[in-house]
C-alpha positions as a Markdown table, in Angstrom:
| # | Residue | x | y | z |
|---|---|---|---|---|
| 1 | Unk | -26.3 | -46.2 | 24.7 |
| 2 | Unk | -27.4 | -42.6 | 25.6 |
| 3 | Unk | -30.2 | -41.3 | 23.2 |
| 4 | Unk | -28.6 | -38.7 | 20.6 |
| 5 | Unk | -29.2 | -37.2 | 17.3 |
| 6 | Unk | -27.1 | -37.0 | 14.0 |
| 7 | Unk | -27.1 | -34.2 | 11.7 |
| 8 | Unk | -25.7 | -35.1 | 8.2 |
| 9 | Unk | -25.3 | -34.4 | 4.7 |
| 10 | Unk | -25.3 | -37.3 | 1.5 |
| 11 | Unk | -24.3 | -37.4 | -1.7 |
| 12 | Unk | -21.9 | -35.0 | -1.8 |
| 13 | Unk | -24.4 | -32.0 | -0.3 |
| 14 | Unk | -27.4 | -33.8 | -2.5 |
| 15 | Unk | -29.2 | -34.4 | 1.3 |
| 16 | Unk | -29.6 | -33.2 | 4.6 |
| 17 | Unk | -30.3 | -36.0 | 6.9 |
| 18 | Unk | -31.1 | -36.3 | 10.6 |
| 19 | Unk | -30.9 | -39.8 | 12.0 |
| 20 | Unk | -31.7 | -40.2 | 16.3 |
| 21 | Unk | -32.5 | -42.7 | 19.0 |
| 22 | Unk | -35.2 | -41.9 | 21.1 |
| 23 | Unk | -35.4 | -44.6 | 23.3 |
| 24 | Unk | -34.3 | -43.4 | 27.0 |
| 25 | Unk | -36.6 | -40.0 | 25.8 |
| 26 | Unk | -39.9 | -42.1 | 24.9 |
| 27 | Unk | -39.7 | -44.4 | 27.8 |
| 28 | Unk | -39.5 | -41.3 | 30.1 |
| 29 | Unk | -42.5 | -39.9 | 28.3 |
| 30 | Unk | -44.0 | -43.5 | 29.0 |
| 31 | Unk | -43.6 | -43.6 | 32.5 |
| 32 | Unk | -44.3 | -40.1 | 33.3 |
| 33 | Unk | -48.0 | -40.0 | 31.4 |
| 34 | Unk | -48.3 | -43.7 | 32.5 |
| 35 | Unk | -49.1 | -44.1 | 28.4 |
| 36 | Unk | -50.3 | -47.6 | 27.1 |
| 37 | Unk | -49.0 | -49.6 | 24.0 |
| 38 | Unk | -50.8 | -47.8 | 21.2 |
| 39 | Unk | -50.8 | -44.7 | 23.0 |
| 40 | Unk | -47.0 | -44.9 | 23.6 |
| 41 | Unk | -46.4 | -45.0 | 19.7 |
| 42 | Unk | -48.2 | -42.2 | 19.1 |
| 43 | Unk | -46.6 | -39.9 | 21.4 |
| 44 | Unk | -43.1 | -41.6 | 20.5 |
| 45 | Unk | -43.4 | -41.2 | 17.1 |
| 46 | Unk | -44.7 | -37.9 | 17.3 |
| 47 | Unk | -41.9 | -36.4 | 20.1 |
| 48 | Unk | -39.6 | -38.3 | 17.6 |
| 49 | Unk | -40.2 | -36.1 | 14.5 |
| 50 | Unk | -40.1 | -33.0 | 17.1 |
| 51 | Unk | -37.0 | -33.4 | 18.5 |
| 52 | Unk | -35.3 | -33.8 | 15.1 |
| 53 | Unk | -37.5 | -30.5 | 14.0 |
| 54 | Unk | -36.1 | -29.0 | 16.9 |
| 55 | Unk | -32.9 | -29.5 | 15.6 |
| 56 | Unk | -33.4 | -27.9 | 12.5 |
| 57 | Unk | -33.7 | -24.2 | 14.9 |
| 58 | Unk | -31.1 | -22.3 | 16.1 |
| 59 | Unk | -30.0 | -20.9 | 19.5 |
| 60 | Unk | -33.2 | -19.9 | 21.8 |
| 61 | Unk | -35.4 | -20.7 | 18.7 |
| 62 | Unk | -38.5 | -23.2 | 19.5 |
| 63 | Unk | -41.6 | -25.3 | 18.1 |
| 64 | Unk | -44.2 | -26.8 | 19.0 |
| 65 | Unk | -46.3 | -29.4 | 17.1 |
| 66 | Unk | -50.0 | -30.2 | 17.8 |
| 67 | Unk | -51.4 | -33.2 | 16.3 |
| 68 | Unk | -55.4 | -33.5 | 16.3 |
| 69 | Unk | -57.0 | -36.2 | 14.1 |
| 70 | Unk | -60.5 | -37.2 | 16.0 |
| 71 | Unk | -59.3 | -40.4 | 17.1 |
| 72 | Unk | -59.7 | -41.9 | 20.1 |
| 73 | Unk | -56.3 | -40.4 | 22.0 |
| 74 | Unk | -57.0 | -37.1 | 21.3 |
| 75 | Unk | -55.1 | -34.2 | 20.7 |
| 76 | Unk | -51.2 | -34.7 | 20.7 |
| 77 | Unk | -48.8 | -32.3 | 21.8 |
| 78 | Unk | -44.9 | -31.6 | 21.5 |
| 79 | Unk | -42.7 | -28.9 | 22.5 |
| 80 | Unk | -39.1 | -29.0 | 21.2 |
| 81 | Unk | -35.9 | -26.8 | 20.8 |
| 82 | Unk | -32.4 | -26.2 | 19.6 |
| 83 | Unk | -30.6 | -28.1 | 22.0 |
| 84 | Unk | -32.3 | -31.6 | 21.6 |
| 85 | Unk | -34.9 | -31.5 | 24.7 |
| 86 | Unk | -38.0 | -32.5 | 23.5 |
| 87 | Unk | -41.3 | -33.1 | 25.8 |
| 88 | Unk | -44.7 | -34.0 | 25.2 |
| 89 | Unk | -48.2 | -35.7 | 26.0 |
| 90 | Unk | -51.2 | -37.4 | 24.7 |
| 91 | Unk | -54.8 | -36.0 | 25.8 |
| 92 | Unk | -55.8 | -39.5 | 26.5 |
| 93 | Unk | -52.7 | -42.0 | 27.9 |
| 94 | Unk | -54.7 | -45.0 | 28.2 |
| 95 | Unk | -55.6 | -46.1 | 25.0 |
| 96 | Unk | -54.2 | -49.4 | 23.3 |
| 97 | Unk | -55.6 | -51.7 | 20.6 |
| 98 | Unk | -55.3 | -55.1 | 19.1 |
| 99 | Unk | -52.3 | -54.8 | 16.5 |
| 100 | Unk | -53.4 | -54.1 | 13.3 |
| 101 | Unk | -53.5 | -56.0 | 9.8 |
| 102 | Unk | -49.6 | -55.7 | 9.5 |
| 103 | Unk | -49.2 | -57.0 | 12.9 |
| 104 | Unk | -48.4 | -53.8 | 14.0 |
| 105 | Unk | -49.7 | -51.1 | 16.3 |
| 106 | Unk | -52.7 | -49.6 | 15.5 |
| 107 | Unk | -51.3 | -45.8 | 15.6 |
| 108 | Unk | -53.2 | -45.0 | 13.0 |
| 109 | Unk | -56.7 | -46.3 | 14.9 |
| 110 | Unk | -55.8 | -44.3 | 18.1 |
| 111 | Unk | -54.4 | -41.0 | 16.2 |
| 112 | Unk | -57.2 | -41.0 | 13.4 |
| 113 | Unk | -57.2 | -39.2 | 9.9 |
| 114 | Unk | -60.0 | -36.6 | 10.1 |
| 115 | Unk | -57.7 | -33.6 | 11.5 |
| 116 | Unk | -54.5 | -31.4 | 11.2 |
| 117 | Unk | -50.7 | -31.6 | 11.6 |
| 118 | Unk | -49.9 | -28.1 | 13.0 |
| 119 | Unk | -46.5 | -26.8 | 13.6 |
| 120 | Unk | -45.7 | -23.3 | 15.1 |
| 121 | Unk | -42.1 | -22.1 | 15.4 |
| 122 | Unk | -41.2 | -19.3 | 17.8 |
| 123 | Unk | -37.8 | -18.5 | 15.9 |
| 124 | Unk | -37.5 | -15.5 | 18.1 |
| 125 | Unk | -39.1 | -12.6 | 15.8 |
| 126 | Unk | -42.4 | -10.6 | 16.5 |
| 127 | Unk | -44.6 | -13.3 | 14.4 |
| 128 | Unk | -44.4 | -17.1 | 15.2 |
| 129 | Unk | -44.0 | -19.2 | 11.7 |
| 130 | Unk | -47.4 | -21.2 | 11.4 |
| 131 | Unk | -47.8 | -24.2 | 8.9 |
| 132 | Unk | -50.8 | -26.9 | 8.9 |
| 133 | Unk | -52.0 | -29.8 | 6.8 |
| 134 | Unk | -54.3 | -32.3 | 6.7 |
| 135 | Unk | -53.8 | -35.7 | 8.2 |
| 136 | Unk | -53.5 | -38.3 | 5.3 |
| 137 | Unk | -52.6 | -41.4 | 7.0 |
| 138 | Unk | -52.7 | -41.1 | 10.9 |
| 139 | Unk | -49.6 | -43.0 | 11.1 |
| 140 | Unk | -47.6 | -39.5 | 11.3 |
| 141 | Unk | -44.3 | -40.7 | 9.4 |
| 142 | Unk | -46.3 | -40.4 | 6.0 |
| 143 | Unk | -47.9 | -37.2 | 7.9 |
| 144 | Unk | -44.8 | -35.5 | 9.0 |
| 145 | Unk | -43.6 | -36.0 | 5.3 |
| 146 | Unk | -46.8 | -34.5 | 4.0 |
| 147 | Unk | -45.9 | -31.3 | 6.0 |
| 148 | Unk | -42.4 | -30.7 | 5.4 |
| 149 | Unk | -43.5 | -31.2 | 1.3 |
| 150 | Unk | -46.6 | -28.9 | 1.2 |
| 151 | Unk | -45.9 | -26.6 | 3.9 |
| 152 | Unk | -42.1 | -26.0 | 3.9 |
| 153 | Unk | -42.1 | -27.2 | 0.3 |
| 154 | Unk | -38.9 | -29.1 | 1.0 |
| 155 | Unk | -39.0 | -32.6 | -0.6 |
| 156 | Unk | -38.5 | -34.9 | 2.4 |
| 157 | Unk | -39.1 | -38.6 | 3.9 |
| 158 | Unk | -39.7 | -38.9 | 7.6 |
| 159 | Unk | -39.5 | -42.6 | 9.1 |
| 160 | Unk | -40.2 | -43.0 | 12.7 |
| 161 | Unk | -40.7 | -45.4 | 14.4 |
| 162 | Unk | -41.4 | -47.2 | 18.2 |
| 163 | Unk | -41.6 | -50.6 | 19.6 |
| 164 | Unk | -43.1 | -51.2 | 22.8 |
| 165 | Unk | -42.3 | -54.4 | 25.4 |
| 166 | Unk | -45.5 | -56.0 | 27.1 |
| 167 | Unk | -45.2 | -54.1 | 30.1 |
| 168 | Unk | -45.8 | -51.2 | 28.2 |
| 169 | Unk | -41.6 | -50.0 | 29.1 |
| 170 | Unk | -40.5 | -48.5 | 25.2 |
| 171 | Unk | -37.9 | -51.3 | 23.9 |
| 172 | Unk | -36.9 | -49.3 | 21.1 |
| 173 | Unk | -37.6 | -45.7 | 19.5 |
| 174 | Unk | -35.6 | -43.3 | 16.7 |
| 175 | Unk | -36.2 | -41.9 | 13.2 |
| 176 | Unk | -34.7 | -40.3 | 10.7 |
| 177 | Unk | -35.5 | -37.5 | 8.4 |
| 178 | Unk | -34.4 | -36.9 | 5.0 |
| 179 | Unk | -34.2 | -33.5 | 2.8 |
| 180 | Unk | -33.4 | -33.4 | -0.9 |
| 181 | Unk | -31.5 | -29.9 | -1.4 |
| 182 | Unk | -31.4 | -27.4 | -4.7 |
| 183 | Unk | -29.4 | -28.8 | -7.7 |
| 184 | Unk | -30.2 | -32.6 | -6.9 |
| 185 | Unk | -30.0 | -34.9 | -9.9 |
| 186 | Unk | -33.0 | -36.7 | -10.4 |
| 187 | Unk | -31.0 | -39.6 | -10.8 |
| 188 | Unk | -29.7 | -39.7 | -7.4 |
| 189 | Unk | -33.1 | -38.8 | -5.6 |
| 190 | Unk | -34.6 | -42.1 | -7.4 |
| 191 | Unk | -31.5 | -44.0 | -6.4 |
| 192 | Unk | -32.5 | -43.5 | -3.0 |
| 193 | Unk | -36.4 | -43.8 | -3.0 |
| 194 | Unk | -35.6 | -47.6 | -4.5 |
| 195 | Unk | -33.5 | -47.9 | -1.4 |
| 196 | Unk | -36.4 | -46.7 | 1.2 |
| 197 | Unk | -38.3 | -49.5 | -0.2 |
| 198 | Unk | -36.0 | -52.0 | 0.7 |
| 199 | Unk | -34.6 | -51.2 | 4.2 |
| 200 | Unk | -36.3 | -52.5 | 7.6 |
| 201 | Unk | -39.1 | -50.4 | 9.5 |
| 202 | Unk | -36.8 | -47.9 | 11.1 |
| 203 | Unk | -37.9 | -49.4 | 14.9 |
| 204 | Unk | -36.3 | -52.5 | 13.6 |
| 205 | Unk | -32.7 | -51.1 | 12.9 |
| 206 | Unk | -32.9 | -49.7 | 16.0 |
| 207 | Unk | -33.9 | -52.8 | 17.6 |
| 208 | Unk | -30.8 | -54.5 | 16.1 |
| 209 | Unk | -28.3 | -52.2 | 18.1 |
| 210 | Unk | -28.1 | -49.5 | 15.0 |
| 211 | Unk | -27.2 | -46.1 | 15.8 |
| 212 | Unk | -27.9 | -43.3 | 14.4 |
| 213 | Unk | -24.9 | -42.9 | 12.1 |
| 214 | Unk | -25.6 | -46.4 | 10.9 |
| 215 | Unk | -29.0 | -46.2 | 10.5 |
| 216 | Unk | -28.2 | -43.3 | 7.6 |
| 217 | Unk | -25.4 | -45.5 | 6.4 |
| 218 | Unk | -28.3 | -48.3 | 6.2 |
| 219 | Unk | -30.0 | -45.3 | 3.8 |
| 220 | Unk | -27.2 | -43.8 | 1.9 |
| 221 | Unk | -24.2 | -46.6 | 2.0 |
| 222 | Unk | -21.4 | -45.8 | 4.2 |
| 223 | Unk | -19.2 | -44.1 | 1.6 |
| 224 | Unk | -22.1 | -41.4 | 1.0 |
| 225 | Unk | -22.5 | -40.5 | 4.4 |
| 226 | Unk | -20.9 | -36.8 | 6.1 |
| 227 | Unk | -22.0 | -36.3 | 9.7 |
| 228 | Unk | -21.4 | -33.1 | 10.7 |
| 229 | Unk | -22.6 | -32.6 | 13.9 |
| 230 | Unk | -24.2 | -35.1 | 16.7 |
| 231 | Unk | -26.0 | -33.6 | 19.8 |
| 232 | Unk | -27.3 | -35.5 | 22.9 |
| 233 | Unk | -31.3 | -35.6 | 23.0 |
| 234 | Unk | -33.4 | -36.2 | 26.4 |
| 235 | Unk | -37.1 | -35.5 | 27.7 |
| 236 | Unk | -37.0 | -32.1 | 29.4 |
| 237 | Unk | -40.0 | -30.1 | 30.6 |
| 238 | Unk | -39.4 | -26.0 | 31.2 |
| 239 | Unk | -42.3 | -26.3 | 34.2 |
| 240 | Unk | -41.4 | -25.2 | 37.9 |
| 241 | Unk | -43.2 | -24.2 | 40.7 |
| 242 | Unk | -41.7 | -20.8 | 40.5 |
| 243 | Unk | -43.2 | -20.6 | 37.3 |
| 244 | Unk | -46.5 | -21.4 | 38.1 |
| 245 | Unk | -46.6 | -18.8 | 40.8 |
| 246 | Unk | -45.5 | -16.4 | 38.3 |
| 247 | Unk | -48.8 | -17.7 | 37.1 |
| 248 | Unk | -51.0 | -17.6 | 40.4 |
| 249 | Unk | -49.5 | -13.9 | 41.0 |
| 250 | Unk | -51.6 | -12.7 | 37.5 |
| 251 | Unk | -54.5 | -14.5 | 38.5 |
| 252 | Unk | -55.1 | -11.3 | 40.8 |
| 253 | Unk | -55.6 | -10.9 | 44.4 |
| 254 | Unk | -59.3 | -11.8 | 44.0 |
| 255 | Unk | -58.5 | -14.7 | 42.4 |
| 256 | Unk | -55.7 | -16.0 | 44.8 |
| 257 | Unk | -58.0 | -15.3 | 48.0 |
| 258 | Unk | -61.0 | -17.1 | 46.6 |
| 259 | Unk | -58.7 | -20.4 | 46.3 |
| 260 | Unk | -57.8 | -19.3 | 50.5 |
| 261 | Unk | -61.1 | -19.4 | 51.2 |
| 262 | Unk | -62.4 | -22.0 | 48.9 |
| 263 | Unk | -59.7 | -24.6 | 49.3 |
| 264 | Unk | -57.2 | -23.0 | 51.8 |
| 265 | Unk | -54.4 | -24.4 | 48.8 |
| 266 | Unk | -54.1 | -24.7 | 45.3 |
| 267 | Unk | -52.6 | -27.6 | 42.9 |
| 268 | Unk | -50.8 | -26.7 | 39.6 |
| 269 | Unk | -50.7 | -29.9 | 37.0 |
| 270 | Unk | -47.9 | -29.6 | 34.2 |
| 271 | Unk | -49.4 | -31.4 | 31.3 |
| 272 | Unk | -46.0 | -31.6 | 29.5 |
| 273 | Unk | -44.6 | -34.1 | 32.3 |
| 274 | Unk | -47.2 | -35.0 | 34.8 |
| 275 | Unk | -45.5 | -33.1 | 37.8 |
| 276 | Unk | -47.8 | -31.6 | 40.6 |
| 277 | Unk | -46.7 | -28.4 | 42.5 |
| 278 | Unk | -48.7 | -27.8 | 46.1 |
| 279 | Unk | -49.3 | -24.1 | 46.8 |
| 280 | Unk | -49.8 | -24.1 | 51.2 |
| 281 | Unk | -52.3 | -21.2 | 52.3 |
| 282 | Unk | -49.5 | -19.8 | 53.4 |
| 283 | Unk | -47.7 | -19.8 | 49.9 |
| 284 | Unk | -50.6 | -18.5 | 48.2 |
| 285 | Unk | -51.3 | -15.4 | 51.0 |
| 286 | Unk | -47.5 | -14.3 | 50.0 |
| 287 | Unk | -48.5 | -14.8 | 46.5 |
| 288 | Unk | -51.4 | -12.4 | 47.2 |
| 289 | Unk | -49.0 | -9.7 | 48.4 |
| 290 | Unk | -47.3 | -9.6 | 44.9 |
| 291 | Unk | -50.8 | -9.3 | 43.1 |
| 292 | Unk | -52.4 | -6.1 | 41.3 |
């Protein structure tokens, strides 16, 4: 199974819901940024919530999510868009910790709680729309649905979740998102908190072979269900070399001949994905001609 999102309503237009499988996404993320266990879950959770954020845009309309909370992995980041392309990194790949009380990754450990969740959507308009909060667990699920409450004030849960095989390879990765919209009996939104309490860690369903139409169906029960819309999802980074020497050409000619005669070439590291563009002398003197 290809990874894909669902976009869905319940109850009769009572919620919006967003279900998606992440795993062919993560363990691309995973192999590119060469990320251990703990550090995997991080950025898998994280890139999780983004791409099903991303799907809450429109057309060219983007976001990006950074996620800083002291702890010992540093600063996460996470670009995503419209069309289900998501990419992302951890500052540090290489952490990883013994599991923790729960027998679970210790994503909280390796995120930390002294920080912000901060989400900045380029919808396309003159200003970006800029939204923060605190972190108040580190384990970004209960974060992500700390945002989309005080921030966005739409009353929402966000599970994510990722499991990870001992060779660090990602065995299993999705969420889902839930949004409760105007005019919902309270009734019905208690109805369905009971049910989040009773359900399986959302890596789990996944685990079993769910997908994402029956992980909401798992949530709502199959008769409340209304997909409207499914859309593939995959890791993919806007980097290129001729970017980059967009990039080198503003530098400056001063600039550009300095790295001549320093280094005679010049390296360009994407963060996003780990790729590595080689500039030749002979690149960067033709990028020299195109500089002010």
């Amino acid at each position: 199974m290809s990874d894909y999102l669902v976009k869905a309503l319940a109850y009769n237009g009572s919620f919006r819901a967003y279900a998606v499988r992440t795993t062919d996404t993560i363990n691309e993320a995973q192999r590119r940024h060469q990320t251990w266990r703990t550090a995997s879950a991080a950025l898998g959770r994280s890139m999780t919530a983004g791409v099903m954020m991303g799907a809450m845009l429109k057309g060219e309309e983007k976001l990006t999510i950074k996620i800083d909370g002291g702890g010992p992995v540093g600063p996460i980041l996470v670009d995503s868009n419209a069309k289900g392309e998501v990419r992302g990194y951890v500052t540090n790949p290489q952490v990883d910790f013994e599991s923790n009380e729960h027998g679970k990754l210790d994503v909280r450990r390796a995120v930390g709680t002294d920080g912000l969740l901060s989400v900045v959507k380029d919808l396309g308009l003159r200003d970006f729309f800029s939204g923060q909060v605190p972190l108040i667990s580190g384990e970004l699920g209960e974060d992500f649905t700390y945002y989309f409450v005080t921030s966005e004030q739409v009353p929402s849960s966000v599970g994510v979740g990722v499991l990870v095989n001992p060779d660090d390879s990602i065995l299993a990765a999705g969420g889902f998102i839930i949004q409760v919209l105007p005019g919902t009996e309270d009734s019905i939104i208690a109805l369905l908190e009971e049910r989040l309490k009773t359900i399986p860690p959302i890596s789990k369903l996944i685990e079993k072979g769910l997908t994402p139409e029956q992980i909401l169906e798992e949530l709502f029960g199959k008769e409340h269900v209304k997909v409207i819309e499914t859309m593939p999802v995959k890791f993919q980074c806007t980097c290129s070399k001729e970017r980059f020497a967009d990039a080198i050409i503003g530098l400056g000619k001063k600039e550009i001949n300095d790295m001549i005669v320093e280094d005679g070439q010049a390296e360009a590291h994407c963060h996003f994905c780990n790729e590595k563009y080689l500039f030749t002398k002979e690149e960067l003197e033709q990028l020299k001609e195109l500089a002010k």
